[in-house]
C-alpha positions as CSV (number, residue, x, y, z in Angstrom):
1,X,22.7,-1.2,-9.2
2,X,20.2,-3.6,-7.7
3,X,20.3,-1.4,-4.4
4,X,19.8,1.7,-6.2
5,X,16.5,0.3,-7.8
6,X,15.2,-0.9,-4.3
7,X,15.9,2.0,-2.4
8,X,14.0,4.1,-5.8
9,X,11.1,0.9,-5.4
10,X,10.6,1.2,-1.9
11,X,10.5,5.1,-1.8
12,X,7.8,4.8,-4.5
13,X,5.8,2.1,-2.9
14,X,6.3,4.2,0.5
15,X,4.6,7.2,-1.4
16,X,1.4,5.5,-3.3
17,X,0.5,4.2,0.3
18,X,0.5,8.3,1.4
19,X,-1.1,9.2,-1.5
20,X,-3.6,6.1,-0.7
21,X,-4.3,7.1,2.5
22,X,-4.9,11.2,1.6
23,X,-7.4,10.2,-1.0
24,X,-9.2,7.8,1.2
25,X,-9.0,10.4,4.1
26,X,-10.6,13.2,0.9
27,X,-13.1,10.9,-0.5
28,X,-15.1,10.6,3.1
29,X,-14.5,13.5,4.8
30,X,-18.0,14.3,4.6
31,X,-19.0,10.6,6.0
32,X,-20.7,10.7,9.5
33,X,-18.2,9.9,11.8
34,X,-15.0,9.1,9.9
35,X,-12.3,9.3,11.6
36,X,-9.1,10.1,9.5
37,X,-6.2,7.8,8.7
38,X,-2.1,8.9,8.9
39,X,0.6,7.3,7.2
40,X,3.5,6.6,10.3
41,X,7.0,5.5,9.8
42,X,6.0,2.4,11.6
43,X,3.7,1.3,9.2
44,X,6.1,2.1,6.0
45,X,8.7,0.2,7.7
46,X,6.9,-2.6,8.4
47,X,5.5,-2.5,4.4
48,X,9.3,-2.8,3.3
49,X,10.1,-5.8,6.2
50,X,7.7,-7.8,5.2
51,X,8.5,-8.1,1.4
52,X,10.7,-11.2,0.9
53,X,14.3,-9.8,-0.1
54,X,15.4,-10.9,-3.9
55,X,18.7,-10.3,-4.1
């Protein structure tokens, strides 16, 4: 049960950083010389390793 609620946790965490990123990438696209941001598999990886695991 407990790993059923992490994997739904971390998919959801995993998601609000995406949805982060799109609205920060929306909010200045008309900013002089913005350069836009991407979410990479690396990066949501390394959100989840870096948690401390509470088992």
């Amino acid at each position: 049960m407990m790993r059923a609620l992490w994997s739904a946790s971390s998919g959801m965490q995993a998601q609000q950083l995406n949805v982060d990123i799109i609205s920060n990438n929306l909010a200045n696209v008309n900013t002089t010389g913005f350069k836009k941001s991407r979410a990479e598999f690396k990066d949501l990886l390394y959100e989840v390793v870096k948690r401390p695991s509470v088992y």
